[in-house]
C-alpha positions in Angstrom: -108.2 -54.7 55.9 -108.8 -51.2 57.1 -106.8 -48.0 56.5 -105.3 -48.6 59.9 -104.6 -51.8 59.5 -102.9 -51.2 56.5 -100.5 -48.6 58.3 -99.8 -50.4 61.1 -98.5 -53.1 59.1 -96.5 -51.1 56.9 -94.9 -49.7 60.2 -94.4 -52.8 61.5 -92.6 -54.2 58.0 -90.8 -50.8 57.5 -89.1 -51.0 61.6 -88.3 -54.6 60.8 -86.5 -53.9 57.5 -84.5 -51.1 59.7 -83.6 -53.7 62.5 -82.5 -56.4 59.7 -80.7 -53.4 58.2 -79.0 -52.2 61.6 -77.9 -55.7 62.4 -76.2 -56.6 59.4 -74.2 -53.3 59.5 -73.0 -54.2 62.8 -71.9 -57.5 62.3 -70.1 -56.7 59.0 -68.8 -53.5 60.9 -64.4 -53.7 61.0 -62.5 -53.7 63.8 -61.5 -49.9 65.4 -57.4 -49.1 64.4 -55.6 -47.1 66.8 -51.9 -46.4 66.0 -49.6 -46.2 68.9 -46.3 -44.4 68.2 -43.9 -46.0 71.4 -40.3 -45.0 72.4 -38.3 -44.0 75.2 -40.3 -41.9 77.7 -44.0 -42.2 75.7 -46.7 -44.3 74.7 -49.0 -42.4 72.3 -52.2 -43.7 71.1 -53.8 -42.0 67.6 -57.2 -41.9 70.0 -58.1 -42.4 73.5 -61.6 -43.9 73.1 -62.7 -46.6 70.5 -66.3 -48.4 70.8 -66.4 -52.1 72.2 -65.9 -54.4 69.9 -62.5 -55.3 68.1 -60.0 -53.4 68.3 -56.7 -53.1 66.0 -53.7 -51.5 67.5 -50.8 -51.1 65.2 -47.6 -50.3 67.3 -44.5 -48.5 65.9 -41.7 -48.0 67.7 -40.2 -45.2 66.8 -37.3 -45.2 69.6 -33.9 -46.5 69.7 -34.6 -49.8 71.9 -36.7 -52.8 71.8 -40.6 -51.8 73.0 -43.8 -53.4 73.5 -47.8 -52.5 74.1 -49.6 -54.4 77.0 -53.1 -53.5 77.5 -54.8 -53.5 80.8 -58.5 -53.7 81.5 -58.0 -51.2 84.9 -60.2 -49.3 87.2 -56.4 -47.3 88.1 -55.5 -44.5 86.0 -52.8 -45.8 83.7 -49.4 -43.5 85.9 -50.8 -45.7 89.3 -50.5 -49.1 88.5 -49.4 -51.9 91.5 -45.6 -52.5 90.8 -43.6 -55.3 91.9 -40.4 -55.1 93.6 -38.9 -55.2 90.0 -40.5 -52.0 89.4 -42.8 -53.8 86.6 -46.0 -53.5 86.3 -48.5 -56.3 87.6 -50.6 -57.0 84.4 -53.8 -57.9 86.3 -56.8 -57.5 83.6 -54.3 -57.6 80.8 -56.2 -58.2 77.7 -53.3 -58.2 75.5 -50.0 -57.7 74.2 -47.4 -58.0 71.6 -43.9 -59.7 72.1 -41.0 -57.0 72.1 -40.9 -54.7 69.1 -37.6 -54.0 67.6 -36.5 -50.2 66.8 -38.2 -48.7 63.9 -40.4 -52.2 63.4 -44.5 -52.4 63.9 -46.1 -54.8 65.2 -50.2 -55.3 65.2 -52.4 -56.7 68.1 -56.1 -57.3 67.2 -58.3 -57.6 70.8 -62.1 -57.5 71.1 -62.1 -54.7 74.4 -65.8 -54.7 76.6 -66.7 -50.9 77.7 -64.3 -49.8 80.5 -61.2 -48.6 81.2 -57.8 -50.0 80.1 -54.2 -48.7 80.4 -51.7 -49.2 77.7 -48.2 -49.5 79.0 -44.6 -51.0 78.1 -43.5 -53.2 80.8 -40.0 -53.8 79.5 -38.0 -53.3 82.6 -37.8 -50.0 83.3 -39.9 -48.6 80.7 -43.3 -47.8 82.5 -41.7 -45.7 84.9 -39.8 -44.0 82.6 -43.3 -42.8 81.5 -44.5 -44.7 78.7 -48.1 -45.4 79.5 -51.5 -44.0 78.5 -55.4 -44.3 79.7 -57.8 -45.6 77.1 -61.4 -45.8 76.8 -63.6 -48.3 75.9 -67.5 -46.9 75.4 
């Protein structure tokens, strides 16, 4: 074997080792946590953009009445969703949500999100148009 040879293999082992390497750090990669602080008139999210993957969103409702996180997988910003006539919001695309949320409990809800866009709302009655929704990004 040649000088060349013998560095084109070397290459060839050394961007292999680096591919092995890359893959298992993405499969043992954790799930993104966003906190999301909900009570009457808000919906706050820690961050607006995560990567795809799974995603961890631990909800605290910091408000005085029961609360809960839907996400939606939208192409709509999150304030111009389709309501029904009960003023709730249709939850076409949801990809998730937790059951109601007492006052000052937290609840977690673990969803693997694709690239996009998603709104997180409450859809208690009344509650997402009293304001508490946000736009999220997946990318």
């Amino acid at each position: 074997m040649n000088r060349g040879q013998r560095i084109a293999t070397v290459t060839v082992v050394a961007a292999i080792a680096v591919g092995i390497g890359a893959m298992q750090g993405f499969a043992g990669s954790a799930a993104a946590t966003v906190a999301v602080t909900v009570k009457e008139f808000s919906l706050k999210p820690s961050t607006k953009i995560v990567p795809p993957g799974k995603v961890t969103f631990v909800v605290r409702n910091a408000g005085r009445v029961d609360h809960e996180l839907v996400v939606l997988r939208t192409n709509r910003p999150a304030k111009e969703l389709d309501l029904a006539s009960t003023g709730d919001v249709y939850e076409v695309g949801r990809a998730g949500r937790t059951s109601p949320i007492d006052a000052g409990k937290t609840q977690k809800l673990t969803v693997t999100l694709k690239v996009g866009h998603y709104a997180l709302i409450c859809n208690l009655p009344g509650h997402y148009r009293a304001g508490q929704f946000a736009d999220f990004s997946v990318g």
